[in-house]
Structures are given as C-alpha cells and as structure tokens.
C-alpha positions as CSV (number, residue, x, y, z in Angstrom):
1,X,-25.0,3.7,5.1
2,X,-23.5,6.4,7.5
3,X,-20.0,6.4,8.6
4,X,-18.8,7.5,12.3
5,X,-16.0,8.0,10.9
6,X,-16.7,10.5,7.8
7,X,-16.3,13.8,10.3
8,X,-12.5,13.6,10.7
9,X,-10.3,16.5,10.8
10,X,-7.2,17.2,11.4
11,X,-6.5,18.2,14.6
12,X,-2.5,18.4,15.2
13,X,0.8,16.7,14.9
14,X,3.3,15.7,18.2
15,X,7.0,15.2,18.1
16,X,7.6,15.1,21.8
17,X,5.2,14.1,24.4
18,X,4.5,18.0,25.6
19,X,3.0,18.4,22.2
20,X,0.4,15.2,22.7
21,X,-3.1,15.7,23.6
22,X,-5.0,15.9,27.0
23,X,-4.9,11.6,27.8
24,X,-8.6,11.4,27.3
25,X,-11.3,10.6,25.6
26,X,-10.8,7.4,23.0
27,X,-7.9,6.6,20.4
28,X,-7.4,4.7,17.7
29,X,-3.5,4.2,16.8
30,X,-2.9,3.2,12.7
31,X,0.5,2.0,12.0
32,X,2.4,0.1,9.7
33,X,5.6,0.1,7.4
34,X,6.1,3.4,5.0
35,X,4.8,1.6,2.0
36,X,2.2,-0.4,3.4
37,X,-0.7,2.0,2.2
38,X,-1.6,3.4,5.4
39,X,-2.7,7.1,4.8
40,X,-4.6,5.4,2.0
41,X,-6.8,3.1,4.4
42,X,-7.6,6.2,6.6
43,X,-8.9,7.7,3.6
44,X,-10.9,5.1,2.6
45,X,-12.2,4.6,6.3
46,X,-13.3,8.1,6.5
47,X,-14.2,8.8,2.9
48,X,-12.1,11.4,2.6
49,X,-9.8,11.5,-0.3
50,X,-7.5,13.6,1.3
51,X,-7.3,13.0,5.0
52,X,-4.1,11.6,5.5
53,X,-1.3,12.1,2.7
54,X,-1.1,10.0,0.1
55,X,3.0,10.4,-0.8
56,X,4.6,8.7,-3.8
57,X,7.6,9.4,-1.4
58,X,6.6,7.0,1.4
59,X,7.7,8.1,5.3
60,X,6.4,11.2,5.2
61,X,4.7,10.7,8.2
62,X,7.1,11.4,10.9
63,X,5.3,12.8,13.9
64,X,2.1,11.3,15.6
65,X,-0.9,13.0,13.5
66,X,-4.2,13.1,15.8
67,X,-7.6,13.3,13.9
68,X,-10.6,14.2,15.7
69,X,-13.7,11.9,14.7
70,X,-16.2,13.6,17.5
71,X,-15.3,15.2,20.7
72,X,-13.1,13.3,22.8
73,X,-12.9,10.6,19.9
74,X,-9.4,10.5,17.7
75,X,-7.3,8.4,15.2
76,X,-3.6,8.7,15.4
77,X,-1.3,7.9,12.6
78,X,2.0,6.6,13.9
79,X,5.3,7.6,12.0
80,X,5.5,5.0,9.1
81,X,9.3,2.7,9.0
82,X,10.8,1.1,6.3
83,X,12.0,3.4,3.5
84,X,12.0,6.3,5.6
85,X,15.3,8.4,5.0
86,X,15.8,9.9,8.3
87,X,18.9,10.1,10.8
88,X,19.5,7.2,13.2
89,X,19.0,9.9,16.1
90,X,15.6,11.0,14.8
91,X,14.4,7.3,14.5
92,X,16.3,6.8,18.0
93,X,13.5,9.6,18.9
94,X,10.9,7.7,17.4
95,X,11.4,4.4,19.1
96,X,11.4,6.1,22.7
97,X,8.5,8.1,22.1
98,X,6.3,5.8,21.1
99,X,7.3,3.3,23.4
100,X,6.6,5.7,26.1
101,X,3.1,6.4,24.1
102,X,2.2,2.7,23.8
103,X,3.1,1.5,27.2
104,X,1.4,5.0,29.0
105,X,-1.4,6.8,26.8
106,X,-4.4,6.1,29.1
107,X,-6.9,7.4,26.3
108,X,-5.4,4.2,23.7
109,X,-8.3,1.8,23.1
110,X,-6.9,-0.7,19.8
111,X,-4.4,-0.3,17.2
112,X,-4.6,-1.2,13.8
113,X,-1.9,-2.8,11.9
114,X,-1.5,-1.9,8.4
115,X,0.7,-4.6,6.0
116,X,0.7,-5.0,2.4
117,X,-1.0,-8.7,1.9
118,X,1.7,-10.3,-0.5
119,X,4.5,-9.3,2.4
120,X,2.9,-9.5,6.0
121,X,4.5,-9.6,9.5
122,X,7.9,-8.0,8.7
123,X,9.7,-7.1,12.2
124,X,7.9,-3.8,12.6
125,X,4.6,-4.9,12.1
126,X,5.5,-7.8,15.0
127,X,6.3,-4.8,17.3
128,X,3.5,-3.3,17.2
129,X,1.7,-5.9,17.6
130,X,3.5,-6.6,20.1
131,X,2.7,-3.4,22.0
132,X,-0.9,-3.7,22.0
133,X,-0.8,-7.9,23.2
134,X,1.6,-6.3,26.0
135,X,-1.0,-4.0,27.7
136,X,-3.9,-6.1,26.9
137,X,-5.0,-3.6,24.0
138,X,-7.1,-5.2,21.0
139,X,-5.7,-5.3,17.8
140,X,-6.8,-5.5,14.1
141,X,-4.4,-6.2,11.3
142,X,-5.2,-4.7,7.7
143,X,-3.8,-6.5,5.0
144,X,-4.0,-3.9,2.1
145,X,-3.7,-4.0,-1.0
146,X,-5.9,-7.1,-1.5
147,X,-6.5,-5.8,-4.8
148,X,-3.0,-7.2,-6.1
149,X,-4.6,-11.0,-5.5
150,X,-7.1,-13.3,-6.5
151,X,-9.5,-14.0,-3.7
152,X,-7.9,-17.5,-3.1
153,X,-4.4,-16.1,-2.5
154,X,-6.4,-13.6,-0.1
155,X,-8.0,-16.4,1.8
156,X,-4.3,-17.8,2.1
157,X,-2.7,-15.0,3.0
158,X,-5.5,-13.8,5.9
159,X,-4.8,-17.7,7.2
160,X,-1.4,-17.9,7.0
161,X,-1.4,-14.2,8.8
162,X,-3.5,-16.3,11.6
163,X,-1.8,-18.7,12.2
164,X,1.8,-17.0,13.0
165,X,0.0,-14.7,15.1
166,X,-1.6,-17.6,17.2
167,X,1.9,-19.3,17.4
168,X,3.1,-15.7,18.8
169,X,0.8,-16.0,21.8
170,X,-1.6,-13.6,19.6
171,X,-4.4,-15.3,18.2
172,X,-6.8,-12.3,19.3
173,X,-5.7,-10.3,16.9
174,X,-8.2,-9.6,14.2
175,X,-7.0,-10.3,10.2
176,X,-8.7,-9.1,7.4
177,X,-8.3,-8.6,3.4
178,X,-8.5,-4.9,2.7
179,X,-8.4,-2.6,-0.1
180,X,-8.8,1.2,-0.4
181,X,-8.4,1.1,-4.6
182,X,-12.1,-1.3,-4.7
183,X,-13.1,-0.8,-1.2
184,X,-12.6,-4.5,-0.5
185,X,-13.0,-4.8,3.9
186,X,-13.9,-1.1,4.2
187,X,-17.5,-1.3,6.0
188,X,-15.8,-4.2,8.1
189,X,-12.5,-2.2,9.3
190,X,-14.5,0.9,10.1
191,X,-17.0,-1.2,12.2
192,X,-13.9,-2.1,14.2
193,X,-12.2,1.3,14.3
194,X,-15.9,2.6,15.2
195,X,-16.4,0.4,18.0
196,X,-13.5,1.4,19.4
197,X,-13.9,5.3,19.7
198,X,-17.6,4.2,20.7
199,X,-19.3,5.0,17.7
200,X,-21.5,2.9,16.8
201,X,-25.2,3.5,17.2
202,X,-27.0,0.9,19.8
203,X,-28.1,-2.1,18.9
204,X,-31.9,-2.3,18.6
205,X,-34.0,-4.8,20.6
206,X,-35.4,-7.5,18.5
207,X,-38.5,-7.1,20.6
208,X,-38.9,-3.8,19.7
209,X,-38.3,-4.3,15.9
C-alpha cells in the first residue's frame, strides 16, 4: 500500500514568526504533551524511523519543525509541554507564538492531537483542541500507546475520550486507538493526515471499475 506520506523531509525549524514559511500551500499541525509519543507517531505515519526525534529526554522539541510531504504540502510539529525544563519566559514565547500561529496561519488545514491512551485530555491537550474548534479547523485526536491495553480498555478509553469532547461543544473531533510500537491505527491516521494535505489519490468511479 503506498503512503503520501513516506516522502517527508525535513525542511526547517521557526522560533519567531519571521522564520515561518511562506502561508501557503496545506499543513498539518501534530501536537501533544512531551511524553505523549508524538515524534514517534510521525515516524510511524511516514515510515521513517528517524523523522522526528525520538528523545528518552522528552521536550526536546522546542521550535515549530516543518516537514515537507510534496510541494506546497507540510507537517508541523508543535513544541511538546509537560516535562519540558525550560524558563517561564521561553514557554511565555511559546504560548504567544502559537497562539498567533493557530488563530492566523492561512495555510493550517487540521491538527492532530497526540495523548497517551491510559491519561487523555490533560489541560494542554483541551487547548489545542480548543484552537482548532475555535477557527472551525478539523481535528483528530491520537491516543497512543494503545499497546499498553487490552482492546476492551481501548474501546473504553476512545468512548470515554468521546464523550468529554462532545460535552465540550466538540463532538467533531475524531478519536482513535493508535500505536507506533504494533502499528495499531496507522493506515487509519495517515488516511486523515493525507486527506488533509490533499493526498490521497481520487476515488474511482464504480462504473468504471
């Protein structure tokens, strides 16, 4: 099975918004806490083992890195939060930037949400979500690390994740079981991500099957 997604490079990092990108073409925003497993899932989704960091140190990531898929087509991981040492000024920096970035960047078309299945939905991860219900942006939430449970603590989890978001006024956001270790949800995230950017080949007319 091809992947749209399998020609990613690395394209650059931004710490201030003069550093960002032309606003065009399609993106793809990943974020979620420091230990969520988020460099991981971008690994897996482009089947490249080395893509995004993999840190036994989480928080490393603490700029917006901006991989090109295809031309005019890019996935950005956002800084990660949680056990990230870093000054309150520089997480001060942080919070404006991407607030700016979230509420302006033209080229934005979903975010994905990255959370650890056995502790969703921490105050970050309602942020961000928060972000993308705010401008009317689609949203996909990856619970990772699906590994760690049996499938019917999964299925309880991805319901439970459901149903706060619909109490939240954000029941279009999409929930899903994921894990990078046995590629549990891989083919399904990547369909979203590639849907975004645009990727995905046509559909073929049944009549012409």
């Amino acid at each position: 099975m091809s992947n749209p997604l399998e020609k990613a490079r690395y394209l650059g990092s931004a710490h201030t918004p003069a550093q960002l990108p032309p606003d065009g073409g399609f993106e793809v925003a990943f974020a979620g806490r420091s230990n969520a497993g988020k460099s991981s899932a971008l690994n897996a989704l482009t089947r490249q083992n080395s893509l995004a960091r993999v840190s036994k140190t989480p928080g490393r990531t603490q700029q917006l890195v901006y991989f090109e898929v295809a031309p005019q087509r890019y996935l950005v991981d956002l800084p990660g939060y949680g056990y990230a040492k870093v000054p309150m000024d520089l997480k001060a920096h942080w919070e404006r930037f991407l607030d700016n970035w979230f509420r302006s960047r033209q080229a934005l078309r979903g975010l994905v949400v990255v959370m650890d299945i056995r502790h969703p939905l921490k105050d970050y991860d309602r942020q961000m979500i928060g972000y993308a219900v705010s401008r009317g942006l689609p949203a996909h939430a990856l619970l990772t690390k699906a590994d760690k449970l049996g499938r019917g603590q999964q299925a309880q989890a991805v319901q439970a994740v459901r149903r706060e978001l619909a109490a939240a006024g954000a029941s279009g956001v999409g929930v899903q079981a994921f894990s990078s270790e046995n590629k549990q949800g891989v083919d399904e995230a990547r369909a979203v991500v590639a849907g975004w950017l645009d990727l995905l080949p046509p559909a073929q007319d049944p009549a012409q099957a």
